[in-house]
VEXMARLUM-259387 format. One record per residue: residue in three letters; z, y negated, x of N, C-alpha, C, CB in turn. Coordinates in pm, 1 decimal, padded with zeros to 6 digits. Each point is the difference from the previous one (the first is absolute). Glycine has a CB too. Layout:
+------+----------+----------+----------+----------+----------+----------+----------+----------+----------+----------+----------+----------+
| resn |      n.z |      n.y |      n.x |     ca.z |     ca.y |     ca.x |      c.z |      c.y |      c.x |     cb.z |     cb.y |     cb.x |
+------+----------+----------+----------+----------+----------+----------+----------+----------+----------+----------+----------+----------+
|  ALA |        Z |        Y |        X |        Z |        Y |        X |        Z |        Y |        X |        Z |        Y |        X |
...
+------+----------+----------+----------+----------+----------+----------+----------+----------+----------+----------+----------+----------+
END
This chain:
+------+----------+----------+----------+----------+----------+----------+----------+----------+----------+----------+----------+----------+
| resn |      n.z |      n.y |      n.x |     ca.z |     ca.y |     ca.x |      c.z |      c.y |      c.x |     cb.z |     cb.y |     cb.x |
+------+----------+----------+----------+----------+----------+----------+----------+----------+----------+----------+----------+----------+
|  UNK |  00000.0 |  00117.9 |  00082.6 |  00000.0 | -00117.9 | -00082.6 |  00000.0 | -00124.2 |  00087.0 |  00119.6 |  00124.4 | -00181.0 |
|  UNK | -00218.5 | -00192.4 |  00153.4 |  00007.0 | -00143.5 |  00066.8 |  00138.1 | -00095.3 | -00041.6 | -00280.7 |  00009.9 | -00009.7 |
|  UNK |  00328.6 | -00037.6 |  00072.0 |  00083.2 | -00134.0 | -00047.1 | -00070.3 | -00141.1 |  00023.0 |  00212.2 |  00133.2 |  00061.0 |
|  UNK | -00138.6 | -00200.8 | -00131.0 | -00058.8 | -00154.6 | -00020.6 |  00098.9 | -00101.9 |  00091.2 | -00091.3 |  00049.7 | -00276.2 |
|  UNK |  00066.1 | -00083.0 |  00378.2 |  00035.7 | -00127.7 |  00058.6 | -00051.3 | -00143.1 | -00025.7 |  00031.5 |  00160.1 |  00140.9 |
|  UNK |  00141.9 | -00222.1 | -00147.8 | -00036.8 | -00132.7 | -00031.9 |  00074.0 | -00120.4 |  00102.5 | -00033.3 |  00102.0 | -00258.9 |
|  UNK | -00081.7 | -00161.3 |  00258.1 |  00074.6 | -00134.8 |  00070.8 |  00130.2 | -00076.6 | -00029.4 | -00212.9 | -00025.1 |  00016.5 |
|  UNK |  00242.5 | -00113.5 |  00073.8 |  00102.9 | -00038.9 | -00084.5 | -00015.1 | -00085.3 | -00092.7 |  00102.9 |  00046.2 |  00149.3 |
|  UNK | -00233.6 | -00036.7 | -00157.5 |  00006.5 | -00078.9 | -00143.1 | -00007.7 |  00090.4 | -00102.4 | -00106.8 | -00194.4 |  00076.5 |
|  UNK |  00099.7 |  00298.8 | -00110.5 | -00027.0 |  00106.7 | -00097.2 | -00117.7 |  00074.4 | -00015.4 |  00133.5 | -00118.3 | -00093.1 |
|  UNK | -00290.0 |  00014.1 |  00202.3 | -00131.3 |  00115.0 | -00032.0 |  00019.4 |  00113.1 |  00110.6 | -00199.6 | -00189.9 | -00089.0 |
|  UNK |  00077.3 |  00268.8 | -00010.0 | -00020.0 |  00099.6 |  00050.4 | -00068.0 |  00002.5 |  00105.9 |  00032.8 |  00060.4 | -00173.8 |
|  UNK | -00035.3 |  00008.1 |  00329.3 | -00059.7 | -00035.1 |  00100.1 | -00047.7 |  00144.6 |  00014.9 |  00127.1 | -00220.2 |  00093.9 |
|  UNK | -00174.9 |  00332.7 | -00173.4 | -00048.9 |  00111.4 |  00025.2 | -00154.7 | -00039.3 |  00045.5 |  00175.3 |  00133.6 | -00167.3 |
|  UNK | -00235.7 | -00206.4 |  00044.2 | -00155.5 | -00053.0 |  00063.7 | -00021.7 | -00075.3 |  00135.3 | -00041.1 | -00028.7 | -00233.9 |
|  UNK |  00183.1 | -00041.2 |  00254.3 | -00014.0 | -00048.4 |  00125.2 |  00022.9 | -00122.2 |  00009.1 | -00129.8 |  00143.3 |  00040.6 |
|  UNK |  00086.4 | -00235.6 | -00089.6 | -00014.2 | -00200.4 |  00015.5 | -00025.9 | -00015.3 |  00097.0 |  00143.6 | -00095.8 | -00111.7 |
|  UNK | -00103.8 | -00007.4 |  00189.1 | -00077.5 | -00058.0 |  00123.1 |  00002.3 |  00122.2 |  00120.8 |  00081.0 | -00277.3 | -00061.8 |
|  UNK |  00033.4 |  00332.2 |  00087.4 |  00004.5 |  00104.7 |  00084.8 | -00000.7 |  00158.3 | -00038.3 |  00105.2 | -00185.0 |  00102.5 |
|  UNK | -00213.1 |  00185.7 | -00152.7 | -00057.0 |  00164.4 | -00089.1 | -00010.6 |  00053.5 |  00117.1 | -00156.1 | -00033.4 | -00223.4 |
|  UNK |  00001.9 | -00041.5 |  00291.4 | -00108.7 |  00066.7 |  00145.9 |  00127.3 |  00080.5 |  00054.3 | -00210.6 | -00228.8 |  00099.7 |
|  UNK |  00340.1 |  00207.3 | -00108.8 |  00071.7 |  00071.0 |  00105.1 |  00015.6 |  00168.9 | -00071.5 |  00149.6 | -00259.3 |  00105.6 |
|  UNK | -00110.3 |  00248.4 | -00224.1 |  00022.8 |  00154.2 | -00061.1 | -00160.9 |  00042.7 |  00031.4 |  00217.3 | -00031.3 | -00233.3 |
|  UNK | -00311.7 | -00016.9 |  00286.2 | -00071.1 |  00126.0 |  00052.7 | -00008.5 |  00049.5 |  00101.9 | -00087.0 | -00044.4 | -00112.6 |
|  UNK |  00132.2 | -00029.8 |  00202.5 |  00026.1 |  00058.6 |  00123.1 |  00149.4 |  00025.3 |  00058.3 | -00217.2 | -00104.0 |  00027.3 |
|  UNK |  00278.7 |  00101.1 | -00141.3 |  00124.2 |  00114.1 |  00023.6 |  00150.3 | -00037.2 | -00019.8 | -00152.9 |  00087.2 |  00170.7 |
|  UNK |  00161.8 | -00206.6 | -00244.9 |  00068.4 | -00134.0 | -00011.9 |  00070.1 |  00083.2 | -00135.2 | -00180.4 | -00253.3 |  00113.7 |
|  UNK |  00368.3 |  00284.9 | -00077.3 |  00055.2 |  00045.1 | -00154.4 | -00005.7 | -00122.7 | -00106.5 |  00178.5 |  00175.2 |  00114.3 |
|  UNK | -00198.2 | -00139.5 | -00223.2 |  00021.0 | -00137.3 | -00130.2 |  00171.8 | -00090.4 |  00042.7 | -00150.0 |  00196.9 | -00266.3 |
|  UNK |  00246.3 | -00172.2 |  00318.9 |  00069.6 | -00051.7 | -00002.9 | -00021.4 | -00121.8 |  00189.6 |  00131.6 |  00234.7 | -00237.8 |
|  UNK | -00210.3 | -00190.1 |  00299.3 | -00023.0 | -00095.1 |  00089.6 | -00093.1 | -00070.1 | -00036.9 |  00073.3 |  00107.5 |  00149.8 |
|  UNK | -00186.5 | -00086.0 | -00244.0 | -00070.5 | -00095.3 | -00094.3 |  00047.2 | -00127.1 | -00090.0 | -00092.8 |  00204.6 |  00006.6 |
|  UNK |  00217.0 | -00147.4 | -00039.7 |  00077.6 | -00018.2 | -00108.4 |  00051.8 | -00183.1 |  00084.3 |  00088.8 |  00342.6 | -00114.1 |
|  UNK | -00042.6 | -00304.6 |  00212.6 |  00059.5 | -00067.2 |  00139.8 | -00063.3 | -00101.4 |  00009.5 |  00052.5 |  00172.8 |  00124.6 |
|  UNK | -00180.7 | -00138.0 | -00098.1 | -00135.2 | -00067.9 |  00053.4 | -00037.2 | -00106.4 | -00112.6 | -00097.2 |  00225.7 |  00134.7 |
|  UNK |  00124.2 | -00137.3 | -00232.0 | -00063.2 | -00087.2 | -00166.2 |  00094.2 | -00124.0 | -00000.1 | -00061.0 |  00232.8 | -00187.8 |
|  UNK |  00203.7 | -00204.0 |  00183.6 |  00090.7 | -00049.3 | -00001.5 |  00041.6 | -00095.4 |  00107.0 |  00018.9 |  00175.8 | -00127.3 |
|  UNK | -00055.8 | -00174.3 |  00275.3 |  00030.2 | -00119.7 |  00094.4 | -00128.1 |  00058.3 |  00078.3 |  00301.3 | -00073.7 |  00012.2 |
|  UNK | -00387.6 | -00006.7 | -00052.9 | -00116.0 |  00030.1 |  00124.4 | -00027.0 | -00105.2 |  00107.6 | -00119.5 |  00126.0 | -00171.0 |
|  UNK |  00230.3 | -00218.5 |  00174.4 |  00052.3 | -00052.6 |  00161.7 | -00024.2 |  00136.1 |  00124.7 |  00233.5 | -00178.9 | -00134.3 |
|  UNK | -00148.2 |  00275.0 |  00120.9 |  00022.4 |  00087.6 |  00046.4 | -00141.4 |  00054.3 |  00037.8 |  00226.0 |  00009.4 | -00111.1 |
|  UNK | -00324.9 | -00014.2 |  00069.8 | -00125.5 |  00041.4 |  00066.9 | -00026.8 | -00095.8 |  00075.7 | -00085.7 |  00126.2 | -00155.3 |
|  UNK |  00079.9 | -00250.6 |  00116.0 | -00027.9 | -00101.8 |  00092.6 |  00096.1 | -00007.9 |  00132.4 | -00089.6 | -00118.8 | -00209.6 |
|  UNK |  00231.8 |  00180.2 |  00180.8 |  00053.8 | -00021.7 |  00161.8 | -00063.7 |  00121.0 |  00083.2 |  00253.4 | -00112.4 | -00066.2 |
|  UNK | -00264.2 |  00272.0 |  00008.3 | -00008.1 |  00075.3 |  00047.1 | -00176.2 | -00051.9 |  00079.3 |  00217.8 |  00167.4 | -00175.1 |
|  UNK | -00299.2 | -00168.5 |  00131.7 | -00106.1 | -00043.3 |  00042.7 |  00036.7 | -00139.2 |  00123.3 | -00120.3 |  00104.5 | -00261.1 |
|  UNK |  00222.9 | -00232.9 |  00242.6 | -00024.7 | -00049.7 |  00139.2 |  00043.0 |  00080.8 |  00144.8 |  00027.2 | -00208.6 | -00144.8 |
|  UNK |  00105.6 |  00317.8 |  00037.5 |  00065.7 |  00030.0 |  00144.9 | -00116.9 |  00098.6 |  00072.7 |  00288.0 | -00008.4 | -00087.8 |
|  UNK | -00372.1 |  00066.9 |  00006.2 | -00112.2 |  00100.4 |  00068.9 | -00081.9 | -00116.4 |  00094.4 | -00039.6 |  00207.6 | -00230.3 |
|  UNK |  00019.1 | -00294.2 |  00174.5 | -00072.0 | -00072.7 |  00109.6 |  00076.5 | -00059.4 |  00077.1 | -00164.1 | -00031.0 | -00113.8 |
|  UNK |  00276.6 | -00028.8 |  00140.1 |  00089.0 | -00001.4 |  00100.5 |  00003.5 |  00051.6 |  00070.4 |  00076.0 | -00045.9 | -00078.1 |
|  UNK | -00048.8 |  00195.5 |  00053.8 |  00043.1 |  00119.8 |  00125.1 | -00164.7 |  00002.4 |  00057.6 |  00239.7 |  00198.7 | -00133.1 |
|  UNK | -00374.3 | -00203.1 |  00043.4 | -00059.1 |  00040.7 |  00095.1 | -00046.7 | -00162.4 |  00093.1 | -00073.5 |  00267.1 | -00156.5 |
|  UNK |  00070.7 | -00359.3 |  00138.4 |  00027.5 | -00060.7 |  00100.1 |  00056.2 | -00038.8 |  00098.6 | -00058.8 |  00008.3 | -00108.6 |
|  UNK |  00231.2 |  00082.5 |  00059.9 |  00072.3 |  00038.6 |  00165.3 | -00041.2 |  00038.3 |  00056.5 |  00128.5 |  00026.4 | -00018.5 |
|  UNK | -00146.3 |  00128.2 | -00025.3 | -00086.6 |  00071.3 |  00077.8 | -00156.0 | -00041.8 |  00073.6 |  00141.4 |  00138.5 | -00155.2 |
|  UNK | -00179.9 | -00230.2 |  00106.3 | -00089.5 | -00010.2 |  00051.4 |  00038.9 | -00118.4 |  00097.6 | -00140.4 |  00114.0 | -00185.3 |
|  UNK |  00231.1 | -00170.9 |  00200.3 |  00018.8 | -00127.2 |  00105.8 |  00072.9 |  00103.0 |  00075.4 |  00017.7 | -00267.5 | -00121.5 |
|  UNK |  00102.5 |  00322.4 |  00139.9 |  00016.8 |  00128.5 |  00084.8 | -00113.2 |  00025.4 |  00102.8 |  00119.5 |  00099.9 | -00197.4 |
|  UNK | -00202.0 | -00020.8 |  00120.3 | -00115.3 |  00065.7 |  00091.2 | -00049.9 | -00079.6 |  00098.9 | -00068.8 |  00120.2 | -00173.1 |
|  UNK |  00053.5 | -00276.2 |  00089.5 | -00053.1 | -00074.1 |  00145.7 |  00102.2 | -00062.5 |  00086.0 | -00203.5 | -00059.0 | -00113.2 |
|  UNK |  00303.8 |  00030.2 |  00062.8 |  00062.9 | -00020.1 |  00120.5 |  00018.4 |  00083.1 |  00080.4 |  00075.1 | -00122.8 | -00087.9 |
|  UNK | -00118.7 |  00260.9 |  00056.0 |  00045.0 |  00138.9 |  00085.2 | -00152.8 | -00051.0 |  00122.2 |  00136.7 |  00265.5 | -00250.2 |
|  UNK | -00206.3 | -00279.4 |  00138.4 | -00161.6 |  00036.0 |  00093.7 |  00000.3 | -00121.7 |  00108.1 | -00181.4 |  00106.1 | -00227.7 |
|  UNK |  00230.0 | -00240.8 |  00200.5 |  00006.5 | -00104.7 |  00089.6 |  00062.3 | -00047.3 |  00092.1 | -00060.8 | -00015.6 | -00127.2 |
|  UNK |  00196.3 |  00102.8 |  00116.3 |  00029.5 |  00012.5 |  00132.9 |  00020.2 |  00125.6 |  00060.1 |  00078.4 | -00191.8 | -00037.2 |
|  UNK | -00191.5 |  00280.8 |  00043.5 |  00025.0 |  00134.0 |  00079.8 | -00077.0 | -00058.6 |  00136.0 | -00000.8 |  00222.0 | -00215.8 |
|  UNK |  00069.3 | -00167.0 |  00309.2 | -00086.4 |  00013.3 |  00109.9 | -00110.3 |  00024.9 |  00062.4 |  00132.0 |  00008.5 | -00029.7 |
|  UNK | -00142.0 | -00074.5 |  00095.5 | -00189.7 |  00077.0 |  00023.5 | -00013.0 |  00142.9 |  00047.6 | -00089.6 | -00227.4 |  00092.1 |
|  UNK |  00165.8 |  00280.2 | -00048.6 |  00055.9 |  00133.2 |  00111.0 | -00018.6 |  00094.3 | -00210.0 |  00284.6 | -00126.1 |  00341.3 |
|  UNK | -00207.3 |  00060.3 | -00427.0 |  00065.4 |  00106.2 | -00128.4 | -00121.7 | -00000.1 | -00072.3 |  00269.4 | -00058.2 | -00036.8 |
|  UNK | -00397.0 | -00060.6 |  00050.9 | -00110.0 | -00006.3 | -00055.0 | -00089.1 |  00119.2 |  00022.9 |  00037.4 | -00230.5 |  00013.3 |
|  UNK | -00120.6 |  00285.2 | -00080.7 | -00129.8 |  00110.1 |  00029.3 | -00082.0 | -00059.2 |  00026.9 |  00025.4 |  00147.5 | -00122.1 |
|  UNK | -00046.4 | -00121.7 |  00264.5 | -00161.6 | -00029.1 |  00027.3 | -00124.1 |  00084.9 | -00021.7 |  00109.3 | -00107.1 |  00150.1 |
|  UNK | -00214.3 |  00079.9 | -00191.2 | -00127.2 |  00070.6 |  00030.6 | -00040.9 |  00077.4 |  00042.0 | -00012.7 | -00103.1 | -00006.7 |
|  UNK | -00037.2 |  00254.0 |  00038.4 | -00008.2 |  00045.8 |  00104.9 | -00181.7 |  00003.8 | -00009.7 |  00280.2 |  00131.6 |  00026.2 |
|  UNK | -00319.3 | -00152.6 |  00061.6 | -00159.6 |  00000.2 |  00013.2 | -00001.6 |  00142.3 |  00095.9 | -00077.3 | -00308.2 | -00008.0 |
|  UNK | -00051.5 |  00396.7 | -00036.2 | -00020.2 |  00146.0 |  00039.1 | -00158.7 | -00053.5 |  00105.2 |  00131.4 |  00189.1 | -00281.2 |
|  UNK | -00124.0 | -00223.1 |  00368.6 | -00112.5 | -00026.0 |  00037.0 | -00034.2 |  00100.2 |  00140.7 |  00031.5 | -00254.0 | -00124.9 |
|  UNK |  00090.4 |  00317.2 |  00147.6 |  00037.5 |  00084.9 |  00115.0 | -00100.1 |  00176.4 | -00064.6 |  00325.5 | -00170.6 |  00076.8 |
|  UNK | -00266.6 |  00196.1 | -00198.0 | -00061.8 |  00067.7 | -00087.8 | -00175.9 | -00050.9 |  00018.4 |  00254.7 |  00020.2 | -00165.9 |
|  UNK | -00294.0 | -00114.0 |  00111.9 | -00157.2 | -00018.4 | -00012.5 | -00074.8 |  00067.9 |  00102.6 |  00032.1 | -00214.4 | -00095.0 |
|  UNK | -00180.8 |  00283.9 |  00057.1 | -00061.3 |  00025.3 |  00084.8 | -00061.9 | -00082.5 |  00061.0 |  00010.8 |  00150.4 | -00084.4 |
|  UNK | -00081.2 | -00099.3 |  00237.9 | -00109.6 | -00151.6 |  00018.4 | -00099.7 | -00046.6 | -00068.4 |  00026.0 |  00040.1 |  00174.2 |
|  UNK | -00006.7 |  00066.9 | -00246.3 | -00203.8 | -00064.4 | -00046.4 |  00074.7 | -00120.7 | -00166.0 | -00260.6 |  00366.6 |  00058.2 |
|  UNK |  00361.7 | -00294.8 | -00097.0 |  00048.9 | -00104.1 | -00098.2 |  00013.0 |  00118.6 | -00136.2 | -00142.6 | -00273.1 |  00112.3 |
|  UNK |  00084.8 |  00376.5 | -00107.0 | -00001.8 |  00093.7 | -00120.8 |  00092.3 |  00065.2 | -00023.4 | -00176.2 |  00017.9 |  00018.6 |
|  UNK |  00230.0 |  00018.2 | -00167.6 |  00077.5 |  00127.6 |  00050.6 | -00084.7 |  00179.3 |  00028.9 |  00205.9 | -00165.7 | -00159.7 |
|  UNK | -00090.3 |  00230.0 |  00203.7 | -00117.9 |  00115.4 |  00030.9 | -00047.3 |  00051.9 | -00072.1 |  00063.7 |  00043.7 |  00132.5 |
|  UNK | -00101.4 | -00066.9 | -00299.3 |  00012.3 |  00084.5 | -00085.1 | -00182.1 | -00115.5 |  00001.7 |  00343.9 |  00135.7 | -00132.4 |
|  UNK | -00333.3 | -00230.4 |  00169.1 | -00111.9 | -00103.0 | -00039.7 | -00080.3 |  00032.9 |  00160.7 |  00149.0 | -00232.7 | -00200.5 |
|  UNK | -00149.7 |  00293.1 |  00296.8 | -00058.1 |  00013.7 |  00116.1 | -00144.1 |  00093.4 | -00021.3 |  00253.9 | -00031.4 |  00118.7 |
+------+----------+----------+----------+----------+----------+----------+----------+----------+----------+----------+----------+----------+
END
């Protein structure tokens, strides 16, 4: 048997209202219910996601800007490998 959840105002939030899209991808009616009811709460959850990933992403470069040149990867060029003529042997 389905039960009927309701907001705090008294509707029914089984169809969903503004935050339905979520009961399809896996969202119980009572965190809908939540959502229906203070949807601030999406709006913080959404800055703090972009927050963290802009820590993370200022992190990384301060990691990358001051590493050393020694901790940096250099290049390795195979030219020791090359034949003389310039082919590989499979092209000779």
């Amino acid at each position: 048997m389905a039960t009927s959840v309701r907001d705090a105002n008294g509707n029914d939030i089984n169809g969903g209202g503004q935050f339905g899209w979520f009961l399809k991808i896996g969202a119980t009616p009572e965190a809908v219910a939540v959502l229906n009811d203070q949807p601030y709460l999406f709006t913080i959850l959404l800055v703090v996601l972009v927050l963290v990933a802009l820590q993370i992403t200022l992190h990384w470069y301060i990691h990358y800007a001051t590493m050393k040149p020694e901790q940096k990867k250099k290049k390795k060029k195979d030219d020791k490998k090359a034949a003389p003529g310039g082919k590989p042997p499979a092209q000779r």
